[in-house]
C-alpha positions as CSV (number, residue, x, y, z in Angstrom):
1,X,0.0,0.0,0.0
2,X,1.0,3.9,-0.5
3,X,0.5,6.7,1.0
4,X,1.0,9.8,-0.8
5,X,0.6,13.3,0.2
6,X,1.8,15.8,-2.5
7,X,0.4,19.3,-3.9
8,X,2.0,18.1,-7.3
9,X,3.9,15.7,-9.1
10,X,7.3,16.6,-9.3
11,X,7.6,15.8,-5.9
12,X,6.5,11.9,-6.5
13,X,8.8,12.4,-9.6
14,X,11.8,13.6,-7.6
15,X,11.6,11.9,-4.6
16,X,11.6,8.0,-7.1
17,X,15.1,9.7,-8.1
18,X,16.3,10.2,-5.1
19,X,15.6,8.6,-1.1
20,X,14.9,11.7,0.9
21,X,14.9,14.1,3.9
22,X,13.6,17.4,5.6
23,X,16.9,19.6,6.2
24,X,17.0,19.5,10.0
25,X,18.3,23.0,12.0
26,X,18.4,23.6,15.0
27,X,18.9,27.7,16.8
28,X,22.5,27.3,16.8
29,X,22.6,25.9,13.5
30,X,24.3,22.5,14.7
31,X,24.0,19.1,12.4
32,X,20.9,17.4,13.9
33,X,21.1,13.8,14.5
34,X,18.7,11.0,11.9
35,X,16.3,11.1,14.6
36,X,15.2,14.3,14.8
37,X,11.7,14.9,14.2
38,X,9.5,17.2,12.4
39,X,9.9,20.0,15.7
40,X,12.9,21.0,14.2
41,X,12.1,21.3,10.4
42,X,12.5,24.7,8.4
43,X,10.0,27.0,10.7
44,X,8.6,28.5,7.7
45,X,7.1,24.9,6.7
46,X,3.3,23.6,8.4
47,X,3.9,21.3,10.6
48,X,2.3,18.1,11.5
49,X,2.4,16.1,14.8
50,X,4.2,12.6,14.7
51,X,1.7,10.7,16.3
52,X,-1.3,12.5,14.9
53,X,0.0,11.9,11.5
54,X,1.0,8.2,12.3
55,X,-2.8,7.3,13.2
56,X,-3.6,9.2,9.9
57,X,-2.2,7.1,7.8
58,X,-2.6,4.3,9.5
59,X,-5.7,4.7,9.1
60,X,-5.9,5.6,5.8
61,X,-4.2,2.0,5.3
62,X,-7.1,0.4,6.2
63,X,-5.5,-0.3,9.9
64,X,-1.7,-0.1,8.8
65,X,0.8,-2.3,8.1
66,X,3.3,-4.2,11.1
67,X,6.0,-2.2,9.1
68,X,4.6,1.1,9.4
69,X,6.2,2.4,12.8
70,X,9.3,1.2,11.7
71,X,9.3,3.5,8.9
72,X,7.6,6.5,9.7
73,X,9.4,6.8,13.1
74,X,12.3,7.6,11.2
75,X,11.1,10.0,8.6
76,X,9.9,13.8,9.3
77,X,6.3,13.6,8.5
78,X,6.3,17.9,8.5
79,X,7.4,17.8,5.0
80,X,4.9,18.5,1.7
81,X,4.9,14.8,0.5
82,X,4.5,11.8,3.0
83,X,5.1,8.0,0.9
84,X,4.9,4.5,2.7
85,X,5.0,1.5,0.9
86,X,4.9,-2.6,1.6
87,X,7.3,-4.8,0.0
88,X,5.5,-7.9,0.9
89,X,5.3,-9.9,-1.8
90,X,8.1,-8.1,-3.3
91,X,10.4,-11.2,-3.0
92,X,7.9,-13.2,-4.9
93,X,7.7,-10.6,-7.5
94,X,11.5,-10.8,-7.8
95,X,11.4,-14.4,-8.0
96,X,8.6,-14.5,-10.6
97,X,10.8,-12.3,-12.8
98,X,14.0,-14.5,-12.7
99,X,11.8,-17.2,-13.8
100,X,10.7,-15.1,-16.8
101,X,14.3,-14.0,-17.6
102,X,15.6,-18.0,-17.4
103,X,12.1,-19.3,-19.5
104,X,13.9,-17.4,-22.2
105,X,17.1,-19.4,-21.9
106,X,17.2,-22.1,-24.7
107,X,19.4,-24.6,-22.3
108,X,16.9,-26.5,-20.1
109,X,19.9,-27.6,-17.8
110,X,21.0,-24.2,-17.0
111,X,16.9,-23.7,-16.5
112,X,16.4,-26.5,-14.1
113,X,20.2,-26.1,-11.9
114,X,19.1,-22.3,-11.1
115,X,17.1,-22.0,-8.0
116,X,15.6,-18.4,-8.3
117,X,14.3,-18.0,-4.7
118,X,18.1,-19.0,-3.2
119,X,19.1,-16.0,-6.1
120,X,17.3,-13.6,-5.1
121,X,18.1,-14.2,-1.6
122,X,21.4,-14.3,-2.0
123,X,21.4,-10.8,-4.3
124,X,19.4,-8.6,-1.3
125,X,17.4,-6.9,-3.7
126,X,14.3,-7.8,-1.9
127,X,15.3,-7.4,1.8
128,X,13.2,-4.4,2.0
129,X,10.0,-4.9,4.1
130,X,9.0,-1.5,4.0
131,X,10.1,2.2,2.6
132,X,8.7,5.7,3.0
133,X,10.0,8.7,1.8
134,X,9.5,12.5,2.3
135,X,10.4,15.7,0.9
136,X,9.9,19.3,1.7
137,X,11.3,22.5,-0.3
138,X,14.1,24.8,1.7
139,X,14.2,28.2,0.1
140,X,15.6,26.9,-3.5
141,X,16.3,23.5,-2.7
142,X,14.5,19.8,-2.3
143,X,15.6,18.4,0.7
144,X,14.4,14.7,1.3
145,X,14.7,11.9,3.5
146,X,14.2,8.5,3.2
147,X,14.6,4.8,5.4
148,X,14.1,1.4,4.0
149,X,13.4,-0.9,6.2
150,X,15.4,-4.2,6.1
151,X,14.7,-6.8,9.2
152,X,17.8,-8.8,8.5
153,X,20.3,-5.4,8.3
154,X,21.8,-5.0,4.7
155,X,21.4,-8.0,2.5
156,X,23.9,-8.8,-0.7
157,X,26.1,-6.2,-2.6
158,X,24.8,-3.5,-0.2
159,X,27.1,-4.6,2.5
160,X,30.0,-3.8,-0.2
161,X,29.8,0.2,1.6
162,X,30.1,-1.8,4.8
163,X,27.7,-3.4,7.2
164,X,27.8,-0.9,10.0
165,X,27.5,3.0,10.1
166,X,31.5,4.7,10.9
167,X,32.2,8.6,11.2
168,X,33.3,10.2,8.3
169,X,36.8,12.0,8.0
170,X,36.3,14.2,5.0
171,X,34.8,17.3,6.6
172,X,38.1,17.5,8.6
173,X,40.1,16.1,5.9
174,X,39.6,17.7,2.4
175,X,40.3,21.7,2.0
176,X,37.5,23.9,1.6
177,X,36.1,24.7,-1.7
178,X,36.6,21.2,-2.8
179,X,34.1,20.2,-5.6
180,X,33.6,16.7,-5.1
181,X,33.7,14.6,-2.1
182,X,33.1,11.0,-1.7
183,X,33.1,8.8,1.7
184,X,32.7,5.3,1.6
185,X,34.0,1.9,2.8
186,X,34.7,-0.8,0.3
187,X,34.3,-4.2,1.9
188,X,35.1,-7.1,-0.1
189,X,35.7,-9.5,2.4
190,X,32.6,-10.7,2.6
191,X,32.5,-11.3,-1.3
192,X,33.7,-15.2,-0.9
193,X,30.4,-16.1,1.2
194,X,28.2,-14.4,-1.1
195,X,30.0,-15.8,-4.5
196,X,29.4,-19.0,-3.5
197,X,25.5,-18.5,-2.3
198,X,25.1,-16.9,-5.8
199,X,27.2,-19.9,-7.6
200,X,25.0,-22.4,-5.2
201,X,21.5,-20.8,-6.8
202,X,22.6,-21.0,-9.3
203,X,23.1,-24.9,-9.8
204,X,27.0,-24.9,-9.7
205,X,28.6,-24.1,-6.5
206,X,32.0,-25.6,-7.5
207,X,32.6,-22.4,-9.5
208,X,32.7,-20.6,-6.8
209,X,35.9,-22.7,-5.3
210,X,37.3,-22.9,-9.0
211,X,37.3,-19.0,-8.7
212,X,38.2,-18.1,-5.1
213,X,41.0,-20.3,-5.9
214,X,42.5,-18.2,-8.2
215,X,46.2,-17.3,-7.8
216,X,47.9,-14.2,-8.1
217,X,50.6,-13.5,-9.7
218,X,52.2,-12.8,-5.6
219,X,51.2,-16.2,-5.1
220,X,48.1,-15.1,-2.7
221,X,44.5,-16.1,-4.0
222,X,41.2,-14.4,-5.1
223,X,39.9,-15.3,-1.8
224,X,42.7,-14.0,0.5
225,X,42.8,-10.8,-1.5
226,X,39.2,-10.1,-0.6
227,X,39.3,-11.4,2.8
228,X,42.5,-8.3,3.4
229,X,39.9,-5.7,1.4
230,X,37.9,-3.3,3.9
231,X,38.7,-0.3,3.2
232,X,38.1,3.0,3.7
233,X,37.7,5.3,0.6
234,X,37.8,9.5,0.4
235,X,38.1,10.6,-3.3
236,X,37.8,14.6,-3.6
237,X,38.5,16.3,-7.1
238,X,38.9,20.1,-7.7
239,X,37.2,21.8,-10.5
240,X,36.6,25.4,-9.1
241,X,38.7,26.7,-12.3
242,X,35.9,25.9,-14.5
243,X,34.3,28.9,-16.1
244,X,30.3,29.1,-16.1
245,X,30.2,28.2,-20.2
246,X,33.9,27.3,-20.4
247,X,34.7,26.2,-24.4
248,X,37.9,23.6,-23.0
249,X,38.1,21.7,-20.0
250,X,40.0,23.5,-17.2
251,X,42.9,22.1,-14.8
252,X,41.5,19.2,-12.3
253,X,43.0,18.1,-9.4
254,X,42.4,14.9,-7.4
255,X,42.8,13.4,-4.1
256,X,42.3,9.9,-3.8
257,X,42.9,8.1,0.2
258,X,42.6,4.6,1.1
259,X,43.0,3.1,4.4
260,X,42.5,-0.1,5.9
261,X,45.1,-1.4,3.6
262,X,47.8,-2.6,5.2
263,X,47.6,-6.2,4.9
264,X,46.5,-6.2,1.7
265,X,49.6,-3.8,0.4
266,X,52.0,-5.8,1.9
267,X,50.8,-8.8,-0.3
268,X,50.9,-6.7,-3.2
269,X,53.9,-4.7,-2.6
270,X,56.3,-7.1,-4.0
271,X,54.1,-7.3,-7.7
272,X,54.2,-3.4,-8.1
273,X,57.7,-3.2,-6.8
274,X,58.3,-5.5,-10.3
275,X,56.1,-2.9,-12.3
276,X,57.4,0.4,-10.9
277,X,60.8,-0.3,-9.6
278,X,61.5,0.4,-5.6
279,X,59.8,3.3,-4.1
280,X,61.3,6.6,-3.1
281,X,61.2,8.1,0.3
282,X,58.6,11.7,-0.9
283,X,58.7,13.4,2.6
284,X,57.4,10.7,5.2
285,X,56.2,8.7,2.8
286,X,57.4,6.9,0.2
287,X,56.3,5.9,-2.8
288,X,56.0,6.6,-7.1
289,X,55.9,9.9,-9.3
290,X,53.4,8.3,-12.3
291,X,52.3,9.7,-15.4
292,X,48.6,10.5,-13.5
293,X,48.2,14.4,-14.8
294,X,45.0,16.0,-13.7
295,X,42.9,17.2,-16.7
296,X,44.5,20.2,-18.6
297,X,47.3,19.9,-16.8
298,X,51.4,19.1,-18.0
299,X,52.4,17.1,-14.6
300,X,52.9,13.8,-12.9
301,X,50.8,12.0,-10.4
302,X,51.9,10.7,-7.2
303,X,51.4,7.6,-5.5
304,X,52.4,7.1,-2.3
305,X,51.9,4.9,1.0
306,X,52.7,4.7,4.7
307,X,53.8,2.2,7.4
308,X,50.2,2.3,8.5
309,X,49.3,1.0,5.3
310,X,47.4,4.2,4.0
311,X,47.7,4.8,0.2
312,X,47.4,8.6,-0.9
313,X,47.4,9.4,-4.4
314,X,47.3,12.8,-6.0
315,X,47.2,14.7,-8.9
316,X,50.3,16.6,-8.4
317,X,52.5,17.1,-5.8
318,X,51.8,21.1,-5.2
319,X,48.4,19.7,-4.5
320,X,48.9,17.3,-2.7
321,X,51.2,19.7,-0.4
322,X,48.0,22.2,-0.2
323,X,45.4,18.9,1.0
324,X,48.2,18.2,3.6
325,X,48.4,22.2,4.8
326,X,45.1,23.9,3.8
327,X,44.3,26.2,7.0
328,X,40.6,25.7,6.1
329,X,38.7,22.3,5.5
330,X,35.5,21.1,4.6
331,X,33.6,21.2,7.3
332,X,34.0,25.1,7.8
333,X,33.0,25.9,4.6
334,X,29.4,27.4,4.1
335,X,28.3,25.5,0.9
336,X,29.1,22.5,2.2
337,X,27.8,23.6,5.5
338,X,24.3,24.8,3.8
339,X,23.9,21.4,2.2
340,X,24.8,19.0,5.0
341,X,23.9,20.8,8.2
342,X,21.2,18.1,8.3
343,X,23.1,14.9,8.1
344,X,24.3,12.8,10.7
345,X,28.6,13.0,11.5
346,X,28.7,8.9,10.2
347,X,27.1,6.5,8.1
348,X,28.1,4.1,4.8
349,X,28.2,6.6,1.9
350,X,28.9,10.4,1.9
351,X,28.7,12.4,-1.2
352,X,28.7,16.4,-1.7
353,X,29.3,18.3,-4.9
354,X,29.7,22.1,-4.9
355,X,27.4,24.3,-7.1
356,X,30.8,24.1,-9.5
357,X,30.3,20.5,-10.2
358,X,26.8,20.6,-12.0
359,X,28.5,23.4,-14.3
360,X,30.9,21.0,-15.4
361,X,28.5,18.0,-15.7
362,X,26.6,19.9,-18.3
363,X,29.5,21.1,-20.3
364,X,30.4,17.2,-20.3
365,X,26.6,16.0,-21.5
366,X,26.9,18.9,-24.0
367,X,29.6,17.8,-25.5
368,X,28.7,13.9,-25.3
369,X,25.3,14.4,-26.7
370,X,26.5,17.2,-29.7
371,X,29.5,14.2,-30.3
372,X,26.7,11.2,-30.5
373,X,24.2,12.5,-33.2
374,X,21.6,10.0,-31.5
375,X,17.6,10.6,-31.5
376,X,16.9,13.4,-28.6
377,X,20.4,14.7,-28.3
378,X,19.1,18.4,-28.6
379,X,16.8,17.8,-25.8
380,X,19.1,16.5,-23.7
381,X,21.4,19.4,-24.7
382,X,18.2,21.8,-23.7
383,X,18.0,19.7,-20.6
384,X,21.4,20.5,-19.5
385,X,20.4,24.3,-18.8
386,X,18.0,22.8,-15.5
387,X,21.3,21.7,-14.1
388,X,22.2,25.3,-12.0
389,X,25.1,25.8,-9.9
390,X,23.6,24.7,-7.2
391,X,24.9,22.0,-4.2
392,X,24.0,18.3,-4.0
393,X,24.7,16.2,-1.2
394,X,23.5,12.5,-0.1
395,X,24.4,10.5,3.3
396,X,23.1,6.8,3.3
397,X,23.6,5.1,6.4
398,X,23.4,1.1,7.2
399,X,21.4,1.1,10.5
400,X,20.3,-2.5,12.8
401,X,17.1,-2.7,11.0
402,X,17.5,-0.8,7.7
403,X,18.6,1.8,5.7
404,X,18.8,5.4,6.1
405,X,18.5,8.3,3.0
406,X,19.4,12.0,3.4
407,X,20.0,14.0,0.6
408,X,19.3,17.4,-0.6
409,X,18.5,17.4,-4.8
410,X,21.0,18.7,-7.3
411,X,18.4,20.7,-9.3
412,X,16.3,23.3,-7.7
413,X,13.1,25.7,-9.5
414,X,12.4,29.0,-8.5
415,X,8.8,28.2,-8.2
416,X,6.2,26.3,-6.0
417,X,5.6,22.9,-5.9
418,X,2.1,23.2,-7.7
419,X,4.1,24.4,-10.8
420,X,5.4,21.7,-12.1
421,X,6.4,21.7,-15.7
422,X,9.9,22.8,-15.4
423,X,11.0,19.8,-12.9
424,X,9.0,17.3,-15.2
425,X,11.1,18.8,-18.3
426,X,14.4,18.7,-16.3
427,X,13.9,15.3,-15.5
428,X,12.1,13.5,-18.2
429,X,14.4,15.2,-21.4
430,X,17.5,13.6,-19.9
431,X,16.0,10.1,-20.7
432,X,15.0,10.9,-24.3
433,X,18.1,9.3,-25.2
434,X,17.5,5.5,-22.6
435,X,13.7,5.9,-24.1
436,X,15.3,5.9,-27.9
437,X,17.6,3.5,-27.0
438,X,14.8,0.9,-25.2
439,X,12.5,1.5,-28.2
440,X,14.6,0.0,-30.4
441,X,15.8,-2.5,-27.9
442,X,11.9,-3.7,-27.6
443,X,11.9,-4.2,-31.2
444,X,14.8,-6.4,-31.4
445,X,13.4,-8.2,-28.8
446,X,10.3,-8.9,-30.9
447,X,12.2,-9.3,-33.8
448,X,14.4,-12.5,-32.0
449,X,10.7,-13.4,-30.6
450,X,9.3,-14.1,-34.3
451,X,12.3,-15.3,-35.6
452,X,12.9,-18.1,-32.8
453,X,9.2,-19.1,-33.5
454,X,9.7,-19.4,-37.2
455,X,12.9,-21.3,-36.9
456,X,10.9,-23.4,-34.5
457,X,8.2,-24.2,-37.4
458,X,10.5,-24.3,-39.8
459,X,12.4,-27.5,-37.8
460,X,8.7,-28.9,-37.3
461,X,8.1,-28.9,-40.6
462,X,11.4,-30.2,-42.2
463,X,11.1,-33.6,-39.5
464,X,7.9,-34.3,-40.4
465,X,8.6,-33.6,-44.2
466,X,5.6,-31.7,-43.8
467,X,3.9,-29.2,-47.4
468,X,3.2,-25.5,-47.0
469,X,-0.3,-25.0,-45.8
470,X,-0.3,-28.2,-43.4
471,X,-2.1,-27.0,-40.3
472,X,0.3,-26.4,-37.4
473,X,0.3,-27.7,-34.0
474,X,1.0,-25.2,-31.7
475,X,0.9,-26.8,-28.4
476,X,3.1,-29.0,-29.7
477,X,6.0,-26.1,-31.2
478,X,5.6,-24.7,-28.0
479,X,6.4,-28.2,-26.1
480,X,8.8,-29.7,-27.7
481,X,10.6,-26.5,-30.0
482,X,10.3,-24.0,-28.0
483,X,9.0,-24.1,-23.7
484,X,6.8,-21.0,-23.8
485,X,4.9,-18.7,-26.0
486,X,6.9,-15.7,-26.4
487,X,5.4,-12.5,-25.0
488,X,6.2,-8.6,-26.6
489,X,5.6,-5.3,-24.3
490,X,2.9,-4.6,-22.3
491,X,-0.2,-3.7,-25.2
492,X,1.2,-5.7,-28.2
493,X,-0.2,-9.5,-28.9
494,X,1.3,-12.1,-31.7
495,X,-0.9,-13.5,-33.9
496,X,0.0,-16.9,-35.1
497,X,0.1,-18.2,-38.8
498,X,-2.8,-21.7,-38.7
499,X,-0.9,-23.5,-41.6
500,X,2.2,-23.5,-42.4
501,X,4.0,-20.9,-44.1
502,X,5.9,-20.9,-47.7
503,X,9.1,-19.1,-48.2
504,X,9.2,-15.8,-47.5
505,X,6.1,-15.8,-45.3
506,X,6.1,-15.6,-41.1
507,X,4.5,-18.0,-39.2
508,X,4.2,-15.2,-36.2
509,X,3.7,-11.5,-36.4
510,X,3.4,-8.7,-34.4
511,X,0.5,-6.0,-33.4
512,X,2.9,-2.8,-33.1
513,X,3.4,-1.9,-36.2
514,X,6.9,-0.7,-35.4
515,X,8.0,-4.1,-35.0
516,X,7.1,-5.1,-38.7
517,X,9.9,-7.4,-39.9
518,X,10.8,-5.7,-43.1
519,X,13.8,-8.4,-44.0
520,X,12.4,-12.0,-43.3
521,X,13.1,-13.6,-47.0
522,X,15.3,-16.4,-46.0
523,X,13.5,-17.2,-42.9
């Protein structure tokens, strides 16, 4: 069931782009912890009691769900849009589809060794019981919150950005004015449990050992390279040279830290030492000068690493120097203040881009869409213009029983929420391209679809020596030939030849007619 409560669209439209949350202040202005509620929203926004609004839609749920509390306990319900939705029977849905995706598989053996339900399982894409979003409008900006709820904890490749919440080091780490920022952890170390739970579904759990047992070249295997791999990742890049319209990329520096590392280096040390020859001591490090420049720039990249096993590597050394000594970080800079003053200090993913970074994105579709000459690439050019300078930031944060969403949009209207035709054109022009591209991916679909079933006929008929005209036996083509009648998109139906065809004529066609088969003479 959903709940929705939304004075327009865009705001259902925005908030399936992006989880969500209400920017949370408090007098003093100091970052408000995930379970805040909606007594310290934006003033200037209505607000709405928890509770009251918790027996509201509960009852508007025809007496709730056992999820609901979870959910809505979490979110701030004093926003303009309030969504709750059950994923039971979500698992079953996944597992119906997997079924439908190996019905098409002409080997029967791969059919039958795959167990879909273990799959799915195994994958975490339906360890969601519940979700609710909600998303309120902060001067220029969408600010949103969102929690999935997820009995177990995180399920499959989402415990890759680690299984438990840690405090991030960027704020106090990167310089101020830095573009891009991105916190994570990378955990691959529980990778070997889940490849073989995948390689088990899927009928042939010896795989698994045949892989993990891989050797590297150092003589360590796959398995004992992801077992030493949890780390901790901080990637900042520096674009604030870039001009508003700029006609050539401008200089880009990058900072790139990894720690957590130290057993897995020393494995590895010996191979790069073979690559890159014996490091040199750069300050109290030591490490490589490497032919990394930064964009539009004439220098050498560093790499470099410590006894503690942390591995820095930078553009250049000047910036390198300036990360190492900048008087001012991150966390005392007001953009990056303004757009995160409502996250929590730790989680599993951090991500903040500056109101310089959506300038450069633009100048980058521009010129990948003017480049391609595909269907729609003038909207999408159009579209770029919705992309102001303005901040972005996201937090996502593995809790006990789920996950949490804060994040503040990248694109922001100088309107009200009941106007909603510029956010419907920013968003849905930058997929004319994917719609282009999955028309004509439907159709050769439907094209494989009705040539499969004339091959099928085609082998019926030449066993049984059998004359154009003779009546065909469907139920058996689709026995023995083939295991299921093929299906097109949602709206479109085959019709099916009753005799069998002579050259040149198909056995199955199509209702769209932009699936006619123009070139179907040797079938």
């Amino acid at each position: 069931m959903i709940f929705l409560k939304c004075p327009a669209v865009a705001a259902v439209l925005a908030a399936s782009l992006l989880s969500g949350c209400d920017r949370l202040k408090s007098a003093a202005g100091a970052t408000a912890s995930p379970e805040v509620v909606a007594s310290e929203t934006v003033p200037t926004q209505p607000q709405l009691d928890l509770d009251t609004s918790r027996e509201a839609f509960a009852t508007a749920g025809n007496g709730g769900s056992p999820h609901f509390a979870k959910v809505i306990g979490r979110l701030d319900v004093g926003g303009k849009m309030i969504q709750f939705q059950d994923h039971e029977g979500r698992r079953d849905i996944f597992i119906e589809v997997l079924k439908a995706v190996l019905a098409a598989v002409p080997d029967r053996q791969v059919q039958a060794s795959i167990n879909p339900a273990a799959m799915v399982d195994a994958s975490g894409l339906a360890a969601a019981a519940a979700s609710g979003r909600s998303v309120i409008k902060d001067d220029d900006a969408w600010l949103m919150r969102g929690y999935d709820y997820l009995p177990d904890g995180p399920q499959g490749l989402s415990r890759l950005v680690g299984k438990e919440p840690f405090p991030f080091q960027s704020p106090a780490l990167i310089p101020a004015a830095t573009d891009l920022v991105v916190e994570t952890r990378l955990d691959a170390s529980f990778l070997p449990e889940l490849i073989t739970r995948i390689c088990t579904a899927a009928g042939n759990p010896a795989a698994a050992g045949q892989f993990l047992e891989v050797k590297a070249p150092t003589g360590y295997t796959v398995q004992g390279l992801m077992e030493k791999a949890n780390l901790h990742v901080i990637l900042a890049v520096d674009v604030s040279s870039w001009a508003d319209k700029p006609v050539v990329p401008k200089p880009v520096d990058y900072f790139l830290r990894i720690d957590g590392g130290k057993d897995l280096l020393t494995m590895l040390l010996p191979e790069i030492e073979k690559a890159l020859g014996k490091p040199s001591a750069i300050g109290t490090r030591k490490g490589w000068e490497l032919p990394l420049p930064a964009i539009g720039m004439e220098t050498k990249g560093l790499v470099l690493f410590d006894d503690a096993g942390t591995v820095t590597v930078a553009s250049r050394s000047d910036y390198l120097k300036f990360v190492d000594t900048a008087a001012m970080k991150l966390a005392g800079w007001k953009e990056y203040q303004a757009a995160t003053n409502h996250f929590p200090q730790g989680g599993n993913l951090l991500v903040y881009a500056s109101p310089q970074v959506p300038v450069v994105l633009g100048w980058l579709i521009r010129q990948a869409a003017k480049q391609s000459k595909e269907e729609g690439a003038e909207f999408i050019v159009k579209a770029t213009e919705y992309l102001q300078p303005r901040s972005y930031s996201l937090c996502v944060a593995h809790e006990k029983d789920g996950t949490a969403f804060t994040a503040e949009l990248p694109f922001a209207a100088e309107m009200d929420l009941g106007s909603t035709l510029p956010v419907l054109t920013a968003t849905s022009t930058l997929f004319v391209g994917a719609r282009a591209w999955k028309k004509g991916s439907d159709r050769a679909a439907c094209v494989i679809n009705c040539r499969n079933v004339q091959q099928a006929v085609r082998a019926h008929q030449n066993m049984n020596e059998l004359k154009p005209g003779t009546p065909i036996p469907w139920d058996q083509i689709f026995g023995n030939h083939l295991d299921a009648r093929p299906l097109c998109i949602p709206g479109a139906t085959y019709t099916y030849a009753k005799g069998i065809p002579a050259i040149g004529k198909l056995a199955c066609t199509c209702s769209d007619p932009d699936h006619a088969i123009p070139d179907h003479a040797n079938w």
